[in-house]
PDB file of N, CA, C and O in Angstrom:
ATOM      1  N   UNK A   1      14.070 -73.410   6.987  1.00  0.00           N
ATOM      2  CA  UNK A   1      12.994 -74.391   6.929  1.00  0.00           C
ATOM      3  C   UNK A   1      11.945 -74.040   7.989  1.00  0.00           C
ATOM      4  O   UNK A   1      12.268 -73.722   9.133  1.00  0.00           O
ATOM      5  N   UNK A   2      10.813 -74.102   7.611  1.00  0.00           N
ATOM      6  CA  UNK A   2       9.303 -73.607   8.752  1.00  0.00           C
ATOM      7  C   UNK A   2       9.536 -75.083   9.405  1.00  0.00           C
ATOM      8  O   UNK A   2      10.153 -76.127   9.196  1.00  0.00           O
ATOM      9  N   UNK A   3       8.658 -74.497  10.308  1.00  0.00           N
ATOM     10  CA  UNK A   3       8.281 -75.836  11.424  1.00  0.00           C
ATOM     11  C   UNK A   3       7.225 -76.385  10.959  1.00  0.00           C
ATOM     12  O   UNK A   3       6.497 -75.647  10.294  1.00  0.00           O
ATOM     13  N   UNK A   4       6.878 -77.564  11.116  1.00  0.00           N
ATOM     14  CA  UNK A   4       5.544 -78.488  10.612  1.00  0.00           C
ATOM     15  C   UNK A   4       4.120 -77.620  11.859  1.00  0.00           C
ATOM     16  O   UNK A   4       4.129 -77.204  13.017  1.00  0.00           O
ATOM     17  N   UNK A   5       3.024 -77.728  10.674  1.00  0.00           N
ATOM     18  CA  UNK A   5       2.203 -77.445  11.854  1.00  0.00           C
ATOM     19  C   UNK A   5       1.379 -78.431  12.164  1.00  0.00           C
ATOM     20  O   UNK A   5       0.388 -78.087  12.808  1.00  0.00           O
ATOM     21  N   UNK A   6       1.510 -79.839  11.837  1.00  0.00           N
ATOM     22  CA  UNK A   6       0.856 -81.192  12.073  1.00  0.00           C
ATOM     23  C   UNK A   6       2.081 -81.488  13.273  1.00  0.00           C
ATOM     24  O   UNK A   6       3.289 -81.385  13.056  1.00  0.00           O
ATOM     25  N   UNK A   7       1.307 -81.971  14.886  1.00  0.00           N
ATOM     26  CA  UNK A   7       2.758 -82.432  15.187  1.00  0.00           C
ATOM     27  C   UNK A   7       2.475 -84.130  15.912  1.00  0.00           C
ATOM     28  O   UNK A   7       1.366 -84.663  15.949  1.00  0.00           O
ATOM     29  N   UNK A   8       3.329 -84.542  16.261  1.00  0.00           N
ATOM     30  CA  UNK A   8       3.022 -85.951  16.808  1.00  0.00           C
ATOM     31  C   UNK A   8       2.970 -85.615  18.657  1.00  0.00           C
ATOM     32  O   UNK A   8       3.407 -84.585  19.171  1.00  0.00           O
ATOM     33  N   UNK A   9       2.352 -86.720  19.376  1.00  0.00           N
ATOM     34  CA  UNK A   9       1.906 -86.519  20.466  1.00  0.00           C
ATOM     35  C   UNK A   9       3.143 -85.743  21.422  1.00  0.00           C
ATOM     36  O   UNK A   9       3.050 -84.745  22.136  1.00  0.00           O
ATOM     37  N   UNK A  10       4.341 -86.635  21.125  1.00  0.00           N
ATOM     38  CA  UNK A  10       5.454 -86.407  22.072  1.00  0.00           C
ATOM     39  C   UNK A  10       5.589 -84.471  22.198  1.00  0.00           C
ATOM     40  O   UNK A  10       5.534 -83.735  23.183  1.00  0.00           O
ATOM     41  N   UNK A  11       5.781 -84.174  20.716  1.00  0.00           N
ATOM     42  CA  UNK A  11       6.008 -82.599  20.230  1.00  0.00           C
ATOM     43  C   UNK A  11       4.773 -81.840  20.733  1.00  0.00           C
ATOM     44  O   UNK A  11       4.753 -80.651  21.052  1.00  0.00           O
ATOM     45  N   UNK A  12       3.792 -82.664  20.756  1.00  0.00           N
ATOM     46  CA  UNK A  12       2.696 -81.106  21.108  1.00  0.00           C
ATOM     47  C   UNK A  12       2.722 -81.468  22.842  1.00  0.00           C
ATOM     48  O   UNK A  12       2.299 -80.677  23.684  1.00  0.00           O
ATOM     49  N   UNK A  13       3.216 -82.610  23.112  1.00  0.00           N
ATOM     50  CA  UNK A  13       3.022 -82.508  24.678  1.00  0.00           C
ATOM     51  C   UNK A  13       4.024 -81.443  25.211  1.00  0.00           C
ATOM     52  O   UNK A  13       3.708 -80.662  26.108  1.00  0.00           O
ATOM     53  N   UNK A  14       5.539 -81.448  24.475  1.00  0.00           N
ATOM     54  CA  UNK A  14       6.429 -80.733  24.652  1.00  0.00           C
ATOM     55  C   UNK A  14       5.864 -79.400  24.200  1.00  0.00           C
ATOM     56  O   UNK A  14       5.960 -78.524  25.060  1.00  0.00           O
ATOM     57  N   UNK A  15       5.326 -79.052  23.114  1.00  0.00           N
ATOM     58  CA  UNK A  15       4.332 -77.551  22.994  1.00  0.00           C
ATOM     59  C   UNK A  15       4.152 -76.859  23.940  1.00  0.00           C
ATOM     60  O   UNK A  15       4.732 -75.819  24.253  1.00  0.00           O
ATOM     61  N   UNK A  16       2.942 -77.664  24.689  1.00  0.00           N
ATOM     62  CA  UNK A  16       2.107 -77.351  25.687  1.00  0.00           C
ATOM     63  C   UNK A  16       3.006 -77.276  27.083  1.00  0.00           C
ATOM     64  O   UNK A  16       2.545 -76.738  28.090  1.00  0.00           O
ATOM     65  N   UNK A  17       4.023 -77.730  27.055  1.00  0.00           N
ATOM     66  CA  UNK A  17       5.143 -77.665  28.297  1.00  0.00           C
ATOM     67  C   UNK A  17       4.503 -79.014  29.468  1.00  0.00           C
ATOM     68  O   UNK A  17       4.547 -78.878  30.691  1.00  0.00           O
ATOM     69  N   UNK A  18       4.106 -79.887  28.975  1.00  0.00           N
ATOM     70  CA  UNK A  18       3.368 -81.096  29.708  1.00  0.00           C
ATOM     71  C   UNK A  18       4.218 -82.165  29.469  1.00  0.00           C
ATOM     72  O   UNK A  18       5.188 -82.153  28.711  1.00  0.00           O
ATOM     73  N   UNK A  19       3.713 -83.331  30.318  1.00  0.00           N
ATOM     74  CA  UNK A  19       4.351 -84.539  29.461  1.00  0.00           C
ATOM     75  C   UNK A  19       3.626 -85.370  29.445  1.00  0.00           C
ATOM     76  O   UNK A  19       2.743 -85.500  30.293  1.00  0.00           O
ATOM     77  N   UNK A  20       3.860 -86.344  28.226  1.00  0.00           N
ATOM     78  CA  UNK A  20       2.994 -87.325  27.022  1.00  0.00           C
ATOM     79  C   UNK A  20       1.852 -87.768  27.384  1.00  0.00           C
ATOM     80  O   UNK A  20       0.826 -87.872  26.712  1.00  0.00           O
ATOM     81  N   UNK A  21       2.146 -88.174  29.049  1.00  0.00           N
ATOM     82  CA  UNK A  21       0.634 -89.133  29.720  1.00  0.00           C
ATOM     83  C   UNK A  21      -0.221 -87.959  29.667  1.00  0.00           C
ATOM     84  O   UNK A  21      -1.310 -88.043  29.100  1.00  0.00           O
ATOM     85  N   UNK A  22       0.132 -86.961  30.159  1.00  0.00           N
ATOM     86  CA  UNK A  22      -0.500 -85.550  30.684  1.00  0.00           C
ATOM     87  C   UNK A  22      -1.012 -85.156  29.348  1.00  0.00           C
ATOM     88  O   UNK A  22      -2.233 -85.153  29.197  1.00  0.00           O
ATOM     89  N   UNK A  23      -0.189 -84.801  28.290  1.00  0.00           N
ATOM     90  CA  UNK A  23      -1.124 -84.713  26.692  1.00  0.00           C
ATOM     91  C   UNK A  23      -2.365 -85.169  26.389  1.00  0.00           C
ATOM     92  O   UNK A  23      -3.345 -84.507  26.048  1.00  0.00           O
ATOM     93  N   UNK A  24      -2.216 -86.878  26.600  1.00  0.00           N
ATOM     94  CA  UNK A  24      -2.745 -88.054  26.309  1.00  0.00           C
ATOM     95  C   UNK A  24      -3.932 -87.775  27.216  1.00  0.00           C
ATOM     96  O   UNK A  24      -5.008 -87.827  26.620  1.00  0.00           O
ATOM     97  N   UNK A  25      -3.996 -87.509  28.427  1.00  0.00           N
ATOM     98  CA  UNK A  25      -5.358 -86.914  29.268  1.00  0.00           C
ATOM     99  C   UNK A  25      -6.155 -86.260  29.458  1.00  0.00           C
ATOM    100  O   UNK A  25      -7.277 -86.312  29.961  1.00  0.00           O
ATOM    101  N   UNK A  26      -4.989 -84.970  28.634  1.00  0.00           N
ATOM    102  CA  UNK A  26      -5.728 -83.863  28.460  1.00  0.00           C
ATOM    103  C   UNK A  26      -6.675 -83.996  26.934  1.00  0.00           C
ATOM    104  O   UNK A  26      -7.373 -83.090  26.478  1.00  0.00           O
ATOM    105  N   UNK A  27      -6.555 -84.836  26.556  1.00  0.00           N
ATOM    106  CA  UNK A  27      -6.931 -85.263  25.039  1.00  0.00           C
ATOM    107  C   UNK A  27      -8.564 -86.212  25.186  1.00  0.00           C
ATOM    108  O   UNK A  27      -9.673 -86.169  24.654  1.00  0.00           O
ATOM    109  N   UNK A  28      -7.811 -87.085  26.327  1.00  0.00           N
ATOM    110  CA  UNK A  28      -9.177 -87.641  26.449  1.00  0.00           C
ATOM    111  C   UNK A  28     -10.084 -87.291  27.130  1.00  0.00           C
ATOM    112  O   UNK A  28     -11.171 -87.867  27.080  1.00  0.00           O
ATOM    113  N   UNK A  29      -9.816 -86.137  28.023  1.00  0.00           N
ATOM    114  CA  UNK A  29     -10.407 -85.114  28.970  1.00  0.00           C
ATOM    115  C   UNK A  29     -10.777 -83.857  28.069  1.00  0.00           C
ATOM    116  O   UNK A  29     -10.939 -82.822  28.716  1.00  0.00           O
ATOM    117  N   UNK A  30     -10.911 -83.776  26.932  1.00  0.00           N
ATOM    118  CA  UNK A  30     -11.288 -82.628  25.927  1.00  0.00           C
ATOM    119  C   UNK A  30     -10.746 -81.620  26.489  1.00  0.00           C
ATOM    120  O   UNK A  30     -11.619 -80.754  26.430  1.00  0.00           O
ATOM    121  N   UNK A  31     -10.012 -81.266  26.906  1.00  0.00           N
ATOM    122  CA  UNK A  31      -9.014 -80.133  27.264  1.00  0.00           C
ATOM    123  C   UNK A  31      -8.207 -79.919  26.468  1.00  0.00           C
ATOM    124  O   UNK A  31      -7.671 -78.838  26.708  1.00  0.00           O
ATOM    125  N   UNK A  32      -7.703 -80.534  25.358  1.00  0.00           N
ATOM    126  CA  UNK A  32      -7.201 -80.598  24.127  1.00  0.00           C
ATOM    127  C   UNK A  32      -8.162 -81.067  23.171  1.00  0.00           C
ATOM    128  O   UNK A  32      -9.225 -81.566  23.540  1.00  0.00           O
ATOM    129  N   UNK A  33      -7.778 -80.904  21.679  1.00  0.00           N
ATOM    130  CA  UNK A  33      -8.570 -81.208  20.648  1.00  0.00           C
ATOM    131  C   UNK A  33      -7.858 -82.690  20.346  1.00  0.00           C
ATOM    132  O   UNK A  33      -6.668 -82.952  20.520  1.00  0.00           O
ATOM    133  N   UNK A  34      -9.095 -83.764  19.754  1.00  0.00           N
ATOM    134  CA  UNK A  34      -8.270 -84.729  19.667  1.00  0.00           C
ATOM    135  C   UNK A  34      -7.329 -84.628  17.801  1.00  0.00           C
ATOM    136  O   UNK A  34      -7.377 -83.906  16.805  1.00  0.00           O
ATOM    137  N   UNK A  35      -6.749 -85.575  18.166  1.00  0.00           N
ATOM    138  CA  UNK A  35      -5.718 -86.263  16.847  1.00  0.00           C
ATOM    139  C   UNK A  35      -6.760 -85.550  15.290  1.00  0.00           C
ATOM    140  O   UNK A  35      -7.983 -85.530  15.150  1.00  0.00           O
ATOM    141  N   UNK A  36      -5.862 -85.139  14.517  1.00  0.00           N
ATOM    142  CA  UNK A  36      -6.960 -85.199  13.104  1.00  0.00           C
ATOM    143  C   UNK A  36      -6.917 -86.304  12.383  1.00  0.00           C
ATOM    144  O   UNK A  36      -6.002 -87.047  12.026  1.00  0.00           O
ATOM    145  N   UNK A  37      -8.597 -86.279  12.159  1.00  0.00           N
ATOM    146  CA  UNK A  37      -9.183 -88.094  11.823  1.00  0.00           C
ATOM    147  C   UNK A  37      -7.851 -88.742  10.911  1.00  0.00           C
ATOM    148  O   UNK A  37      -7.163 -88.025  10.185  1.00  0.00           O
ATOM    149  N   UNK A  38      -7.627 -90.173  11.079  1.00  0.00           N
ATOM    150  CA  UNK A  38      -6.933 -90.838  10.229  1.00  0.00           C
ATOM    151  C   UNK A  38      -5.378 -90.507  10.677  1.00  0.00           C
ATOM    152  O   UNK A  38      -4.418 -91.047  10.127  1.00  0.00           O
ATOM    153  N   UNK A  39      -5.281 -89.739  11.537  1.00  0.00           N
ATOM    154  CA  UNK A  39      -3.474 -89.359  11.704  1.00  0.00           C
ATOM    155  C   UNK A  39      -2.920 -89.279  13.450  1.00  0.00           C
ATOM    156  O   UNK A  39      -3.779 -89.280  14.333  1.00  0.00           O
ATOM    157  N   UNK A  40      -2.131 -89.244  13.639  1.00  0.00           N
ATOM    158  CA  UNK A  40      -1.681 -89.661  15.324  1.00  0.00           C
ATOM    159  C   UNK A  40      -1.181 -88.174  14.917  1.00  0.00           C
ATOM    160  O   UNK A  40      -0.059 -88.160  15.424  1.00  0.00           O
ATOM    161  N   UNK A  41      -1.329 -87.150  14.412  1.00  0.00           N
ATOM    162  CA  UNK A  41      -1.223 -86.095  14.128  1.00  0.00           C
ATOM    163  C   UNK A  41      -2.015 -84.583  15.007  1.00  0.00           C
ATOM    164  O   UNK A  41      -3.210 -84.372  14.803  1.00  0.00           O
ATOM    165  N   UNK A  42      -1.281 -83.729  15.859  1.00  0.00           N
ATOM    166  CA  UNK A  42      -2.203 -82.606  15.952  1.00  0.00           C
ATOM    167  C   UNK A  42      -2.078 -81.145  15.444  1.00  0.00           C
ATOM    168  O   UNK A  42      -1.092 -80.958  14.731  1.00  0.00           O
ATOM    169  N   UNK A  43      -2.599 -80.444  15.589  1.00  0.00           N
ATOM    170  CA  UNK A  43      -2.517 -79.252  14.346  1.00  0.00           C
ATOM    171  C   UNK A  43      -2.666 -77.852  15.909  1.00  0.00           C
ATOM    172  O   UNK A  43      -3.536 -77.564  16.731  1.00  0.00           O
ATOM    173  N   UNK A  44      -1.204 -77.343  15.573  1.00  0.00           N
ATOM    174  CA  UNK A  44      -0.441 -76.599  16.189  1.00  0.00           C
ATOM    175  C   UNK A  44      -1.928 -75.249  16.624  1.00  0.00           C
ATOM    176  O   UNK A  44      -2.187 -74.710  17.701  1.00  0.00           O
ATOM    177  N   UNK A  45      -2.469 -75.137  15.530  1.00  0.00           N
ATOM    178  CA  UNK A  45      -3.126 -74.093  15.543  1.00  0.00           C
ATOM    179  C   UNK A  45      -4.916 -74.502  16.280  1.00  0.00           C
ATOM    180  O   UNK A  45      -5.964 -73.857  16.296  1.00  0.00           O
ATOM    181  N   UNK A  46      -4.633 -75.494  16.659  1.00  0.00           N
ATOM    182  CA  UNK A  46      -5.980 -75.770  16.921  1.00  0.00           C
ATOM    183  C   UNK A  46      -5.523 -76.248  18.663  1.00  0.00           C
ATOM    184  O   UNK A  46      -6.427 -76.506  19.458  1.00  0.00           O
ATOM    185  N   UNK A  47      -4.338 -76.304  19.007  1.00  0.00           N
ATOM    186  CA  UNK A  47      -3.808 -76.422  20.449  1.00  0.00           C
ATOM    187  C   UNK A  47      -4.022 -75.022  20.974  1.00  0.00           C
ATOM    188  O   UNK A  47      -4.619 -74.687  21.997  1.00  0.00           O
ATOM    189  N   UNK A  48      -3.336 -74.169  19.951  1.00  0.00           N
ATOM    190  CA  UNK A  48      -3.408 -72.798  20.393  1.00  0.00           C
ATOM    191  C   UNK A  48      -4.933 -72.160  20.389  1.00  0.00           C
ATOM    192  O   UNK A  48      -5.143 -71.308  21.253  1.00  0.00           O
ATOM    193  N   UNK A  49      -5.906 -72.461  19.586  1.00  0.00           N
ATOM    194  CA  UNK A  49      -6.913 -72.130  19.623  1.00  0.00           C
ATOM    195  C   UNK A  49      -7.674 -72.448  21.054  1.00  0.00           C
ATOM    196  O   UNK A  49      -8.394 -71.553  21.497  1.00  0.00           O
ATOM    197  N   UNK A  50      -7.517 -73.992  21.986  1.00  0.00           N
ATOM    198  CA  UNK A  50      -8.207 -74.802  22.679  1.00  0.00           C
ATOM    199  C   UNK A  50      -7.164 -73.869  24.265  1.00  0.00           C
ATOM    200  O   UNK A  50      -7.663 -73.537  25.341  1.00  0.00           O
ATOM    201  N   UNK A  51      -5.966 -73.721  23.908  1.00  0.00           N
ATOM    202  CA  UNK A  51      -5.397 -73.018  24.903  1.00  0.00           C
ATOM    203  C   UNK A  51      -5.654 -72.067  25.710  1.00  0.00           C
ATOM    204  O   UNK A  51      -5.644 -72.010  26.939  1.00  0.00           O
ATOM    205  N   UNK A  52      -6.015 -70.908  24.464  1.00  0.00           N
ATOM    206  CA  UNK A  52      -6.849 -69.065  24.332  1.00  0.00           C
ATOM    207  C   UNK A  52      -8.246 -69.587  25.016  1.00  0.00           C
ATOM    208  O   UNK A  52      -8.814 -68.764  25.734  1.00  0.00           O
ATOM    209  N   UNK A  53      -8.782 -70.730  24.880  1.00  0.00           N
ATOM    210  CA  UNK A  53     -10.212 -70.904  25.418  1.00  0.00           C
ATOM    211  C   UNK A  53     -10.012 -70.903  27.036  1.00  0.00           C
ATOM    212  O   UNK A  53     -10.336 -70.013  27.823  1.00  0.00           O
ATOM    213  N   UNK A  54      -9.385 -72.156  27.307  1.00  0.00           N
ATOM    214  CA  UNK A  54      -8.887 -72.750  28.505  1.00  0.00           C
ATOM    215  C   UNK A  54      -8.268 -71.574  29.517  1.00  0.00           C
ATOM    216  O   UNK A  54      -8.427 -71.623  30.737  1.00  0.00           O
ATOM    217  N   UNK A  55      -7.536 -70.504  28.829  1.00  0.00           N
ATOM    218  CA  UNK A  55      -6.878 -69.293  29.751  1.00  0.00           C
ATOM    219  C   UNK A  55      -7.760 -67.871  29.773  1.00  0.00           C
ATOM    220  O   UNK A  55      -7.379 -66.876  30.389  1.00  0.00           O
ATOM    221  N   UNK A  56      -8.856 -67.929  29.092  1.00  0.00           N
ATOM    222  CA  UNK A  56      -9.854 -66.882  28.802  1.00  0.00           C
ATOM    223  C   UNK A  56      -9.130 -65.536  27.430  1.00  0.00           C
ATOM    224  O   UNK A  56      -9.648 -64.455  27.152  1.00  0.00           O
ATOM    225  N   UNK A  57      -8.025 -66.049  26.918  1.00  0.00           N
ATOM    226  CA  UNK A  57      -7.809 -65.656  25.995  1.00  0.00           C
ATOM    227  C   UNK A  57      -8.503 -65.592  24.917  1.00  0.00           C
ATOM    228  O   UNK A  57      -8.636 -66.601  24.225  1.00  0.00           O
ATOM    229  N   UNK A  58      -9.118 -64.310  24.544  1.00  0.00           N
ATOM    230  CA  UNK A  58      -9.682 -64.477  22.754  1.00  0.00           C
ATOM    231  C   UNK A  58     -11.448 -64.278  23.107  1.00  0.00           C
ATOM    232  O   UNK A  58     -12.156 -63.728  22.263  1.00  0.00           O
ATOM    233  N   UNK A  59     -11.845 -64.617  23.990  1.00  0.00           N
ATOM    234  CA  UNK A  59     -13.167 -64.784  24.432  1.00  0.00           C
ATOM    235  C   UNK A  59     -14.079 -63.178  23.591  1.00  0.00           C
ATOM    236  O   UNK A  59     -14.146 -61.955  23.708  1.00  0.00           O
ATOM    237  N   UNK A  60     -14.480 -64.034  22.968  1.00  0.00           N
ATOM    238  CA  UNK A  60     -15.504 -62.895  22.425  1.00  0.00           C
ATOM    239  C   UNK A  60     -16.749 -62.243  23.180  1.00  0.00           C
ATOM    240  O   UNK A  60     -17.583 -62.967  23.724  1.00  0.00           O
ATOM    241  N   UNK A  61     -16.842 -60.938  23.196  1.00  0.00           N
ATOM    242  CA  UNK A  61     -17.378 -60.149  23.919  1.00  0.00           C
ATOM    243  C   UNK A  61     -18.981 -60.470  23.893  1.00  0.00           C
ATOM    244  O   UNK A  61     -19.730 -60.250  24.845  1.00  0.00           O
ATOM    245  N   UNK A  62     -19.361 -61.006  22.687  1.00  0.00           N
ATOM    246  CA  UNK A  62     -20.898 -61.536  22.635  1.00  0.00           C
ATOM    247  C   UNK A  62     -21.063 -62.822  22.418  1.00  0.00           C
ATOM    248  O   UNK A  62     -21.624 -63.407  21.492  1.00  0.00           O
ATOM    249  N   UNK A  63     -20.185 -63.452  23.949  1.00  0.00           N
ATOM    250  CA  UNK A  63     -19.921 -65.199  24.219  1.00  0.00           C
ATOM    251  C   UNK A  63     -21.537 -65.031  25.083  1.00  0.00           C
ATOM    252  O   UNK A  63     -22.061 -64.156  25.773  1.00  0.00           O
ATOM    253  N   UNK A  64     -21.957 -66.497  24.553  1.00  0.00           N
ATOM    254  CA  UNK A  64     -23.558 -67.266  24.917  1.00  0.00           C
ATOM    255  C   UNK A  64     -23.478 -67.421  26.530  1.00  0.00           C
ATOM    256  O   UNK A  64     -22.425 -67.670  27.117  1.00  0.00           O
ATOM    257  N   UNK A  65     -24.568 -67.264  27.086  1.00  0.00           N
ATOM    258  CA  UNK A  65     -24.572 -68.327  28.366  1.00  0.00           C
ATOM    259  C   UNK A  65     -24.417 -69.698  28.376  1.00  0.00           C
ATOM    260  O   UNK A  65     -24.204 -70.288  29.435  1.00  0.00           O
ATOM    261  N   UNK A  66     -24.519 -70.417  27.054  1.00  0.00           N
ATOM    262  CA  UNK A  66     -23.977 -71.341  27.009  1.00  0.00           C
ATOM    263  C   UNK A  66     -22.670 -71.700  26.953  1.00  0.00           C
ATOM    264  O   UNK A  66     -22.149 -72.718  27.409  1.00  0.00           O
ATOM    265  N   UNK A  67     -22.083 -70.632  26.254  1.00  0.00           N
ATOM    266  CA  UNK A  67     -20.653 -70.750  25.771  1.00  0.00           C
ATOM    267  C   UNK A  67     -19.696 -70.072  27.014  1.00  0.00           C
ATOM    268  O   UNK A  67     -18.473 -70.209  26.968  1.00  0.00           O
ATOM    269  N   UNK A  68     -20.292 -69.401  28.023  1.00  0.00           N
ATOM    270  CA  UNK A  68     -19.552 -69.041  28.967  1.00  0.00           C
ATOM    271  C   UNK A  68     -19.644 -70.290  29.989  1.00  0.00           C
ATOM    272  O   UNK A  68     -18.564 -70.603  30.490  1.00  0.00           O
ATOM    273  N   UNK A  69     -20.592 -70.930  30.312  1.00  0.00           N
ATOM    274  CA  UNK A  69     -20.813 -72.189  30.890  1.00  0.00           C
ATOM    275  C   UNK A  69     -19.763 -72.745  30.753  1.00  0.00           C
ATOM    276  O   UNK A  69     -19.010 -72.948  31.706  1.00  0.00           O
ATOM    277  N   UNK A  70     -19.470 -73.149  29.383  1.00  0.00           N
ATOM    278  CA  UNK A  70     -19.020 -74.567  29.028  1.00  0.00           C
ATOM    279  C   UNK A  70     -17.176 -73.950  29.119  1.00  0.00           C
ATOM    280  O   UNK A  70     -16.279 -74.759  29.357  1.00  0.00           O
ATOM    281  N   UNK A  71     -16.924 -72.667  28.921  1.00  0.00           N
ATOM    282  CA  UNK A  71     -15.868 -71.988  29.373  1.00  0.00           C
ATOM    283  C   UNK A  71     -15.558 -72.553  30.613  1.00  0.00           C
ATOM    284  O   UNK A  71     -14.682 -73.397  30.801  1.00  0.00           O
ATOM    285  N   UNK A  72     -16.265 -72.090  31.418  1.00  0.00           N
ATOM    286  CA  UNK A  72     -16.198 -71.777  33.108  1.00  0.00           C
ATOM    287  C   UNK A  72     -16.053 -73.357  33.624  1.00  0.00           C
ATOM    288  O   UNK A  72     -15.224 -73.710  34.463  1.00  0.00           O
ATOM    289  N   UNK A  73     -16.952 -74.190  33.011  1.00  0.00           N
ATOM    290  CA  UNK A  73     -16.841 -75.599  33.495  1.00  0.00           C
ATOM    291  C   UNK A  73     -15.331 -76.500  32.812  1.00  0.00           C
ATOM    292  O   UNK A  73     -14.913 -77.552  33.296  1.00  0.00           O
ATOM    293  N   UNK A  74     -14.679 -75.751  31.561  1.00  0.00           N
ATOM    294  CA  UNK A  74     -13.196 -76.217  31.427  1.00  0.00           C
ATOM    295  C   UNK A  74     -12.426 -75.626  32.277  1.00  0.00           C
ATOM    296  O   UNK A  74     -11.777 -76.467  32.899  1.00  0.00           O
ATOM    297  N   UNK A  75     -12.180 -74.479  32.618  1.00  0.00           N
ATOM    298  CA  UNK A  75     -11.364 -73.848  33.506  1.00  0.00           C
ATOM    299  C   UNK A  75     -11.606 -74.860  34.779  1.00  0.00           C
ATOM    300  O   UNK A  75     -10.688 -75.630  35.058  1.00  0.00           O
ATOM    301  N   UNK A  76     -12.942 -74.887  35.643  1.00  0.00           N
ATOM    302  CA  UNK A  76     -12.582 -75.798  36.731  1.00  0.00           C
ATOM    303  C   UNK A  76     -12.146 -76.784  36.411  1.00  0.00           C
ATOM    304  O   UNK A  76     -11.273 -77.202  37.172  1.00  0.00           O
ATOM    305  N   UNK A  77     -12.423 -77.528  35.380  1.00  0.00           N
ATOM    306  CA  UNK A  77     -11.834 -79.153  34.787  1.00  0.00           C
ATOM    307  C   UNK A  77     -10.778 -78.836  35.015  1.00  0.00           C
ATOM    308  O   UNK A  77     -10.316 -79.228  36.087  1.00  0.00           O
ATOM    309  N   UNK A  78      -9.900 -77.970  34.104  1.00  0.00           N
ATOM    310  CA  UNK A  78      -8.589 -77.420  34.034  1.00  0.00           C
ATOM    311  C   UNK A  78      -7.459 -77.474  35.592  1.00  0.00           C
ATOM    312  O   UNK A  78      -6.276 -77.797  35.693  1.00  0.00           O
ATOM    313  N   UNK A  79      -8.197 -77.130  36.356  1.00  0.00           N
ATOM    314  CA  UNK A  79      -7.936 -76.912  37.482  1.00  0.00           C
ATOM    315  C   UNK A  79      -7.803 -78.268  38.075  1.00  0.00           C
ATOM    316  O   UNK A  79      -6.670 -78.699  38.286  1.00  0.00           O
ATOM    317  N   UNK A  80      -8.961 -79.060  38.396  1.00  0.00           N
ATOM    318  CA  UNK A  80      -8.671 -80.306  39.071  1.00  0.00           C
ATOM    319  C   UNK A  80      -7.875 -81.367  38.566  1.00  0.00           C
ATOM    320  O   UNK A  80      -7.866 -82.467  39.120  1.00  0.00           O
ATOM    321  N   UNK A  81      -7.211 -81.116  37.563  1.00  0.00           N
ATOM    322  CA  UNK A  81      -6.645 -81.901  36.733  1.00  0.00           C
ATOM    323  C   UNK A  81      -5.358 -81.554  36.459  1.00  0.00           C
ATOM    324  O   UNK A  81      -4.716 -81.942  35.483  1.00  0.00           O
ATOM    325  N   UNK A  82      -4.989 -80.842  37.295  1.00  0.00           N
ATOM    326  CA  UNK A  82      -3.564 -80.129  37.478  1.00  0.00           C
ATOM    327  C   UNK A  82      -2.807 -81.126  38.253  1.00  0.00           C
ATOM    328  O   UNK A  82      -1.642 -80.899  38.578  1.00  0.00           O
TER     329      UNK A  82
END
C-alpha cells in the first residue's frame, strides 16, 4: 500500500521532524504552505517543495532579485524562529 500524499497536521508536523504547535506556526508564518482550500489537509509534495526553498535546495540558477530577496528574507525568518 503507497502512503497518502494529502496528510493531516499531526503527520506533516511529524514529516518535517517538528511538533504540531511548531507546524501550526510555521504555517501561519508562511514557512510552510498553508492547508489545501476546503481540507485540514497538506500535500506532501508541496512541504517538500517549500523545504528545497527554505534550505537553498533546487534554487534555480536564473532566480530574480526579487526571488533571491524573498529567499534570503525566509532563511532569516527561518532562523529566528528556531
Amino acid at each position: 500500500m503507497t502512503e497518502p500524499r494529502l496528510i493531516g497536521r499531526k503527520d506533516a508536523a511529524a514529516y518535517c521532524g517538528i511538533g504540531e504547535s511548531t507546524f501550526s506556526l510555521w504555517v501561519a508564518n508562511h514557512k510552510m504552505p498553508p492547508a489545501i482550500a476546503g481540507t485540514r489537509k497538506w500535500d506532501k509534495r508541496a512541504i517538500d517543495a517549500r523545504l528545497d526553498e527554505i534550505s537553498g535546495i533546487g534554487i534555480e540558477e536564473k532566480e530574480d532579485d526579487f526571488d533571491r530577496m524573498q529567499r534570503e528574507s525566509d532563511a532569516r525568518r527561518a532562523k529566528r524562529n528556531r
